[in-house]
C-alpha positions in Angstrom: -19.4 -13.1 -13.0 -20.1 -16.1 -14.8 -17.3 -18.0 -14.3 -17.8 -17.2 -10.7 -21.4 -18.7 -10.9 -20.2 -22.3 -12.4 -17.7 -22.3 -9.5 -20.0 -21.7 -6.9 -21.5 -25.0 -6.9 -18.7 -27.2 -7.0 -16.8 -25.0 -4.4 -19.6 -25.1 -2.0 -21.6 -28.2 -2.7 -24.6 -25.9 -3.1 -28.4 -27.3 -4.1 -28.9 -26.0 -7.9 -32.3 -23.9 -5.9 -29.4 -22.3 -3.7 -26.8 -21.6 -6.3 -29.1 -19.9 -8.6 -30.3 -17.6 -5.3 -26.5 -16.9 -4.1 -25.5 -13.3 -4.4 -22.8 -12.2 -6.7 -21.2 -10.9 -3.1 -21.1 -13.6 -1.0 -19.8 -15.7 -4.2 -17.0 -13.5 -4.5 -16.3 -13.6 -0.9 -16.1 -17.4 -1.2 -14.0 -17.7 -4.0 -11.5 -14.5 -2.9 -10.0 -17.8 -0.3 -9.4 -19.4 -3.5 -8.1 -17.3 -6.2 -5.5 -15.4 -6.4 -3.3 -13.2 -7.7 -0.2 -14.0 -10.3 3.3 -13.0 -8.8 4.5 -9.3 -7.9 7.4 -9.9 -9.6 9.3 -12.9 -10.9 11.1 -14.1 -7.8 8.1 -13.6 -5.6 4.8 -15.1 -5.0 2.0 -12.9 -5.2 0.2 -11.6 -2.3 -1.3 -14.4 0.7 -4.8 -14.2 0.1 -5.5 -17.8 -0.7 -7.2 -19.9 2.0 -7.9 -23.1 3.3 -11.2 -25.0 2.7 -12.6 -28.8 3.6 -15.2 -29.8 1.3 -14.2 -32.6 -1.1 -14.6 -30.6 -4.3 -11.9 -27.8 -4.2 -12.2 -24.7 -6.2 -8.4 -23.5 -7.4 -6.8 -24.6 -4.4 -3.7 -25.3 -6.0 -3.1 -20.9 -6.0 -3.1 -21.7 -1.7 0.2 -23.3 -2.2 1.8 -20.7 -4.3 0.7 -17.7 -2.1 1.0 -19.0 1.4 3.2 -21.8 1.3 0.4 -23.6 3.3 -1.5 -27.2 2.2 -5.5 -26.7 3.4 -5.3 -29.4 5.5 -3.2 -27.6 6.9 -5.4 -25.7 8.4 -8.9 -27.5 9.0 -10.0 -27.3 12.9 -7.6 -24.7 13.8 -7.8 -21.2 15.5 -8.2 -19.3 12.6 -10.4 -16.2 12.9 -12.1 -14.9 9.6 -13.6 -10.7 10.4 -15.0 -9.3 6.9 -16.2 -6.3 5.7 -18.5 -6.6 2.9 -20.7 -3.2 1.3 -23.2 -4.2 -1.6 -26.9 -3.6 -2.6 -29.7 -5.8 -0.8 -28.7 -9.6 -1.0 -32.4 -11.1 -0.9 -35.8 -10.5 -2.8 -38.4 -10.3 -0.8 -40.3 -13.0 0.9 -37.2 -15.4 0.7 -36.4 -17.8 3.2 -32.8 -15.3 4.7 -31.8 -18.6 6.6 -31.9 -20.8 4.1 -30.8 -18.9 1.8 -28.2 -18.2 4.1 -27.5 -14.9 2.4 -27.9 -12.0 5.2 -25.2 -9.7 5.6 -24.6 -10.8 9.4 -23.8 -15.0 8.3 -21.2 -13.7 5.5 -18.1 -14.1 7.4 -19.3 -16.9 8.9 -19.1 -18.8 5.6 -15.7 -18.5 5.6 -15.2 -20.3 8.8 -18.1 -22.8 8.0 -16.5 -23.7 4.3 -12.8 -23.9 5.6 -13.9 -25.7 9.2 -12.5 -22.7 11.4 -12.5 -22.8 14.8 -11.8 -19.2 15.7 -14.4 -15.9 16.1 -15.6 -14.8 12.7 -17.3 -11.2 12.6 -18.9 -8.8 10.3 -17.6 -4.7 10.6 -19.3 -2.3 8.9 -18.0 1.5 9.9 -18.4 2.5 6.0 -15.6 3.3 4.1 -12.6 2.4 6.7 -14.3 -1.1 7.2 -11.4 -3.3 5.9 -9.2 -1.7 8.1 -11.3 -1.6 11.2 -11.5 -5.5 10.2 -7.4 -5.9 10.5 -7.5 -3.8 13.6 -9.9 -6.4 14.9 -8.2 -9.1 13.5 -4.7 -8.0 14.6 -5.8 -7.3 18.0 -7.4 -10.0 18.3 -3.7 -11.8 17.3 -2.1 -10.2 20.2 -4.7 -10.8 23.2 -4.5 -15.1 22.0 -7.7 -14.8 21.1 -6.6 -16.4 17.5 -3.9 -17.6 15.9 -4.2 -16.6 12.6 -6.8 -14.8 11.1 -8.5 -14.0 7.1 -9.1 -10.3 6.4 -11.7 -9.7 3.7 -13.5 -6.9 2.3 -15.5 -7.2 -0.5 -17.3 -4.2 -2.6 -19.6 -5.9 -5.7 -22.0 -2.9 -7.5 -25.3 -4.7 -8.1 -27.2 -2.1 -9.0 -27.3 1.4 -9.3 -29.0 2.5 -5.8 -26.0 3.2 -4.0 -24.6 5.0 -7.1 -27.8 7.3 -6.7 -27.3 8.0 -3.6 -23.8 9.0 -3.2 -24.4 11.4 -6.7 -27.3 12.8 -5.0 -24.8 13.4 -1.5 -22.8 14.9 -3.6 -19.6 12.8 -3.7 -19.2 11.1 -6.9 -17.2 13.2 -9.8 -18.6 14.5 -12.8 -16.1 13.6 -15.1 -15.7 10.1 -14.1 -12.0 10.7 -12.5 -10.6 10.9 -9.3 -8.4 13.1 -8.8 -7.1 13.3 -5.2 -5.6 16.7 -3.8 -6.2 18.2 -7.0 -7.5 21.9 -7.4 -10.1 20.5 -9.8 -11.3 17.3 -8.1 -14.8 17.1 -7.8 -15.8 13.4 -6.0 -14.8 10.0 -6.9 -15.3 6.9 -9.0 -17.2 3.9 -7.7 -15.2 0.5 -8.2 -15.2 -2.7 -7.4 -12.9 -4.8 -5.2 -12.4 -7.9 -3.4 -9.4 -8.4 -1.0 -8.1 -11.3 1.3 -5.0 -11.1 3.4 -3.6 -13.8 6.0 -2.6 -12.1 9.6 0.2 -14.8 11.4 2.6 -14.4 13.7 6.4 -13.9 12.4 7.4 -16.8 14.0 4.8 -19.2 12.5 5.0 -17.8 9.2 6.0 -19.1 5.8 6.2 -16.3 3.9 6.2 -12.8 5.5 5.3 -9.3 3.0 5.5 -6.8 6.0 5.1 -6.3 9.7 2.0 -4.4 11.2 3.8 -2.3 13.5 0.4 -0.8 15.1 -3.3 -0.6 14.2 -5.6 2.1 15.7 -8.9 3.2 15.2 -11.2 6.5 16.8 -14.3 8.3 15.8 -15.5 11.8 15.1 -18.7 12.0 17.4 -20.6 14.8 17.0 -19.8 17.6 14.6 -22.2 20.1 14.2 -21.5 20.3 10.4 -23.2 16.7 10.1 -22.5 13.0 10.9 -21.3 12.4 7.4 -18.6 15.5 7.6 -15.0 14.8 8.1 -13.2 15.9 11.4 -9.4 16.7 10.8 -9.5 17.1 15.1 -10.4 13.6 15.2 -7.9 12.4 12.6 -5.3 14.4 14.3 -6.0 12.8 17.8 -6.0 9.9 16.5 -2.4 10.3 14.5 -0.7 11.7 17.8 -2.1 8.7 20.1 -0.9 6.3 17.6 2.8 7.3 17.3 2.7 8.0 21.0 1.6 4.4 21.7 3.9 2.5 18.8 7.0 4.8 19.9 7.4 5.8 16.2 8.7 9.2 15.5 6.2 10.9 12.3 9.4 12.2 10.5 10.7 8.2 10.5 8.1 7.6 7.7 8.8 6.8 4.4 5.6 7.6 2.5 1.7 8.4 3.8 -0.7 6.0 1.7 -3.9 9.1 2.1 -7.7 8.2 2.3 -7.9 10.7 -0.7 -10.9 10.2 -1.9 -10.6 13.4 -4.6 -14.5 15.0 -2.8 -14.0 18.5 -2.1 -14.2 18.2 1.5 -12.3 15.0 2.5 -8.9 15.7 0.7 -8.7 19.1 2.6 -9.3 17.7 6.2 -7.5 14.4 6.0 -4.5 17.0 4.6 -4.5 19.3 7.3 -4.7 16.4 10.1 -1.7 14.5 8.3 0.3 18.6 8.4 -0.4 18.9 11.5 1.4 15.3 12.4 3.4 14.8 9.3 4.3 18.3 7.8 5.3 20.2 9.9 7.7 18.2 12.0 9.8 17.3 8.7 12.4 18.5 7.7 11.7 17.5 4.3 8.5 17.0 2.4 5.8 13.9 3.4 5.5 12.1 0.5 1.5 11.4 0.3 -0.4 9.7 -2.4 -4.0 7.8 -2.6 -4.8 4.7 -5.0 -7.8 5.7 -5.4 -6.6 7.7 -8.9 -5.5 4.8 -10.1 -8.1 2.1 -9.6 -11.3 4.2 -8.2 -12.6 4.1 -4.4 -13.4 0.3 -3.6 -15.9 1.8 -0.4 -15.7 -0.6 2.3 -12.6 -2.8 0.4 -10.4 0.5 0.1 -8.5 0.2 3.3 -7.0 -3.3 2.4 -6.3 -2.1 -1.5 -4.1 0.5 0.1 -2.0 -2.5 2.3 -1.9 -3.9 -0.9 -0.6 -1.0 -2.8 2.0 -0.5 -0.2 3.3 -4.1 0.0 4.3 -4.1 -4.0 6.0 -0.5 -3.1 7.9 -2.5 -0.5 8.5 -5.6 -3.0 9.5 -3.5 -5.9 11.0 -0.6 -4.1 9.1 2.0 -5.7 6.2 4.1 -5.1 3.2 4.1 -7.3 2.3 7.6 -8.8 -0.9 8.8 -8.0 -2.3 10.0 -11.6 -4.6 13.3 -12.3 -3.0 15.5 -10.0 -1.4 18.7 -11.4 -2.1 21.5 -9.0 -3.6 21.4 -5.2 -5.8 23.9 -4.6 -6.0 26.7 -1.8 -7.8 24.6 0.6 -4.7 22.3 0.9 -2.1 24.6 1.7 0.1 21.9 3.3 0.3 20.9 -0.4 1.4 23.9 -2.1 3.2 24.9 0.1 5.5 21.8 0.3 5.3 20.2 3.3 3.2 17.4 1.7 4.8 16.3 -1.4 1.8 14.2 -4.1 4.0 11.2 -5.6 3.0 12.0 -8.9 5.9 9.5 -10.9 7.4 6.1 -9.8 9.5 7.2 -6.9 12.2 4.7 -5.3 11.6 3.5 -1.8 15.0 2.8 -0.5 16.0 4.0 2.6 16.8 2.3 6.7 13.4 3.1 8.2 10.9 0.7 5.9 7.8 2.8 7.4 4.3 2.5 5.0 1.6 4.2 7.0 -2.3 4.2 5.6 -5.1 6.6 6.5 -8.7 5.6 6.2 -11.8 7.0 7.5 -15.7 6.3 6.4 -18.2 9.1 6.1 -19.8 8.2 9.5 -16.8 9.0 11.2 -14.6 6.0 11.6 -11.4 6.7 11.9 -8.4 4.4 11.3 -4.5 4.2 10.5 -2.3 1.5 9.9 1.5 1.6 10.3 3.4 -0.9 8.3 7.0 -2.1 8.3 8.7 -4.1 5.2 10.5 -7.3 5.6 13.7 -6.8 6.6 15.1 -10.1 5.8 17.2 -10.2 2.6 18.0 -12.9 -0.1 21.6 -14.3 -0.5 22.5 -13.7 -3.6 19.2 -13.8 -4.8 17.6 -16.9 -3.5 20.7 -18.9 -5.6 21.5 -22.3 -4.1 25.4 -22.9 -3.5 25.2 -26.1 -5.0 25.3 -26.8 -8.4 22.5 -29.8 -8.5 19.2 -28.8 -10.4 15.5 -28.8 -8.4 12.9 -31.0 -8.7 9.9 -28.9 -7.9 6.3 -30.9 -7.7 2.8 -29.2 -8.3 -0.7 -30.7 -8.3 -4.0 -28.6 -9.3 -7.7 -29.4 -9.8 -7.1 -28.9 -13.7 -4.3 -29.4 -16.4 -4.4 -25.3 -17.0 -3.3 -24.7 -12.9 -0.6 -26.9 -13.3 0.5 -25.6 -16.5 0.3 -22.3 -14.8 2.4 -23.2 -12.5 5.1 -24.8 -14.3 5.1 -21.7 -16.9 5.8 -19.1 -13.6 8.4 -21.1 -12.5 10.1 -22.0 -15.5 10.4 -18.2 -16.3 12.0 -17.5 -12.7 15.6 -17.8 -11.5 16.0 -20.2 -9.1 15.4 -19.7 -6.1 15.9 -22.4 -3.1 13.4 -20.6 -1.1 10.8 -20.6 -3.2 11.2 -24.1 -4.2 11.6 -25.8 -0.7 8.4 -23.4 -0.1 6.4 -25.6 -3.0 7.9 -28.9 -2.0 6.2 -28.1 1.6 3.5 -26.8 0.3 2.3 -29.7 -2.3 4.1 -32.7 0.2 0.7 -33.6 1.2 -2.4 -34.7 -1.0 -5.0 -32.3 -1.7 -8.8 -33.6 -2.4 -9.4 -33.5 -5.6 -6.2 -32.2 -7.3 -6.5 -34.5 -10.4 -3.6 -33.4 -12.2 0.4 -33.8 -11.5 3.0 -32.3 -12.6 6.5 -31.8 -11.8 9.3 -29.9 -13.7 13.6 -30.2 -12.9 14.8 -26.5 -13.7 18.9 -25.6 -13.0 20.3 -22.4 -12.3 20.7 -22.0 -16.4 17.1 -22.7 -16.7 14.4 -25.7 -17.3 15.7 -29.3 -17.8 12.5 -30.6 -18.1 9.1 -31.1 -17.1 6.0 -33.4 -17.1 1.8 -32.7 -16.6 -0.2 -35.8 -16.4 -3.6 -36.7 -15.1 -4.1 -38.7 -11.7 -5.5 -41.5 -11.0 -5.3 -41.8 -7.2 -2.5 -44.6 -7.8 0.6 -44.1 -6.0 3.7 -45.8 -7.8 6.9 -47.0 -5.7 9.8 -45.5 -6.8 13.1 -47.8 -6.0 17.0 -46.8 -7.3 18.8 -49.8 -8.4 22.4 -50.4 -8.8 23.3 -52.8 -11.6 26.6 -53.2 -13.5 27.6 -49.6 -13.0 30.6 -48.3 -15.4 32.4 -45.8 -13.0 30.8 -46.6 -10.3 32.5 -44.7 -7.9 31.4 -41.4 -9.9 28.0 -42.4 -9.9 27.8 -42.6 -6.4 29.7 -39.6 -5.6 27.6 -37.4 -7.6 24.5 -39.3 -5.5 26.0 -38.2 -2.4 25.5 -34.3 -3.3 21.8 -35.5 -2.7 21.0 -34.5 0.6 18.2 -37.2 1.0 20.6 -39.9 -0.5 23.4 -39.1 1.5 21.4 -39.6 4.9 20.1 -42.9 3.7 23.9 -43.6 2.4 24.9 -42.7 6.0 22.4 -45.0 7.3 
């Protein structure tokens, strides 16, 4: 949090007043466009959920590059659209000036498209705990009628206080031993968590760097129930699964795992379980393999919907499942469980087979309703990214401080190499970002690092010339040159 807070003000050119005033939720919102996560695994970037900004002072743009393959520049005036879902405590004291302050819920997404000079619509969902996935149906629908070209996905979920926590003990849904234990005969609510997430919605064909396809995105609601608006409806869920395959043209049995709401309360786990039965279990010939993250990192609320994507983009990079901890035993009011037609993935279970079909479930305790089919990147590496050449890289980084560079030049030093990857940097850092006062550059081979170099900026550009003097074996000299492809074309010339 404090970190955060020194950022604030340089990433947004805030008044001191207006700094101090700025909630700890919008800040994070802010700065989730900026930072980012390290690497999935060696070869690959981590996930694209570093954006684009315009001010002069730039908070840890350089991780932009790394994640998206995109300069911010890049992106300034386009027809990017920005819908958030954000869920926190009261943003404002009283008597406070909301627009100048410029803290309401309603002008939080909007900040997105007002820092990074957006040009597309930016809105604010709030359908409880499906919102970030009622936000990438918007924002993937919004894709497919041109209403946008690209569009930012973020949820945010910041505990400020503990008035929400009150009220969901006193509603009965939080557990009393602190766990959450999804399916399990002794689950007895959830654990609050925290959670900010960004992702980047392009089309394939304009894309850099693709994780997965959205195959389909739908979304329904319960209406009235007579056990109460905040019950779950499996009837609902269940329409809504047999609409959705109906429409994508997806056969149920054809998916690879079920990424559950599974919030471990005692009367969500057994409807969401008998809806996905009804679609999932008993058409199979073999067990659905269903599982919730919310046992691992707690229930983000509003932010949970996009930590699932998440969760099911590193099964798809690393070709395994996640387990789902604290399960042992369902109990009898999820007999699709125990009786095997939905199988908990309770251990690290590899994901290797021709369909490549992630599904994710999410509904919020008003009835919202929403699932998500995703498809892995098909596209394979040639011998793992290898160039067929034997001429070493010269990869070229910039950052706002010596520690991002050195960053950088640490990840990819312990990498293979990988042609793709660096070709994606090279594009990526080509152009001059505001405010990146620090260069680097580092020449690595396919037997590792040759050398490297971090050096402060000083705006001055030097002209580099290659001169030809008095050569010894001259005609090997040139030769080797010629493998140059940049060379060679000038040679041609």
């Amino acid at each position: 949090m404090d970190r955060s807070t020194d950022l604030q003000g340089e990433a947004e050119n805030s008044s001191d007043e207006e700094r101090l005033d700025t909630t700890q939720q919008r800040l994070h919102l802010s700065l989730s466009n900026w930072e980012g996560p390290y690497t999935l695994k060696n070869q690959r970037p981590g996930l694209p959920i570093q954006l684009f900004r315009s001010k002069p002072k730039v908070v840890h743009l350089e991780r932009l590059a790394k994640y998206t393959g995109h300069n911010p520049p890049d992106w300034f005036s386009s027809k990017t659209t920005a819908r958030l879902r954000q869920c926190g405590t009261n943003n404002f004291e009283e008597g406070k000036d909301i627009c100048k302050r410029q803290s309401a819920d309603s002008v939080l997404a909007h900040r997105i498209t007002y820092l990074l000079q957006l040009k597309g619509p930016s809105v604010a969902l709030d359908s409880a705990c499906s919102s970030s996935l009622f936000a990438l149906e918007h924002a993937y629908k919004s894709i497919q009628l041109g209403e946008c070209d690209n569009a930012i996905v973020v949820g945010t979920n910041i505990i400020l206080n503990q008035k929400g926590t009150i009220q969901f003990a006193m509603l009965g849904a939080l557990s009393s031993v602190s766990r959450c234990k999804p399916f399990d005969k002794d689950s007895d609510g959830y654990v609050r968590s925290e959670g900010v997430c960004a992702l980047l919605l392009q089309k394939a064909k304009v894309a850099k760097r693709i994780y997965a396809r959205i195959v389909h995105c739908k979304t329904n609601n319960d209406g009235y129930k007579e056990e109460g608006i905040t019950y779950p409806s499996r009837h609902s869920q269940r329409r809504l699964l047999r609409e959705f395959y109906e429409e994508c043209n997806v056969d149920p049995a054809d998916v690879s795992y079920i990424e559950a709401h599974g919030t471990g309360t005692v009367v969500g786990d057994p409807e969401e379980c008998a809806a996905l039965d009804m679609i999932f279990g008993q058409k199979n010939n073999s067990s659905a393999l269903v599982g919730s993250v919310k046992s691992n990192a707690g229930h983000c609320e509003a932010v949970s919907g996009l930590v699932s994507v998440i969760k099911c983009i590193i099964a798809m990079e690393s070709e395994e499942i996640p387990p789902t901890i604290h399960f042992n035993e369902a109990g009898n009011a999820i007999p699709s469980i125990k009786e095997g037609r939905l199988e908990v993935v309770t251990n690290n279970k590899t994901l290797r087979d021709t369909k490549g079909l992630l599904a994710i479930n999410s509904f919020g305790f008003g009835g919202a309703n929403c699932h998500v089919l995703l498809k892995w990147h098909s596209k394979q590496k040639f011998d793992e990214g290898m160039p067929q050449d034997d001429l070493p890289r010269l990869v070229c980084i910039s950052g706002r401080t010596r520690e991002a560079v050195a960053t950088f030049l640490s990840d990819i030093s312990h990498m293979k190499l990988d042609y793709e990857y660096t070709g994606l940097l090279h594009e990526a850092f080509s152009k001059s970002t505001a405010n990146h006062l620090y260069r680097g550059f580092m020449i690595v081979s396919k037997s590792g690092e040759v050398t490297r170099s971090l050096t402060s900026f000083n705006g001055n550009l030097p002209i580099l010339c290659i001169l030809f003097s008095r050569l010894q074996n001259w005609n090997i000299i040139i030769k080797n040159f010629l493998q140059v492809p940049l060379f060679y074309k000038s040679f041609k010339r």
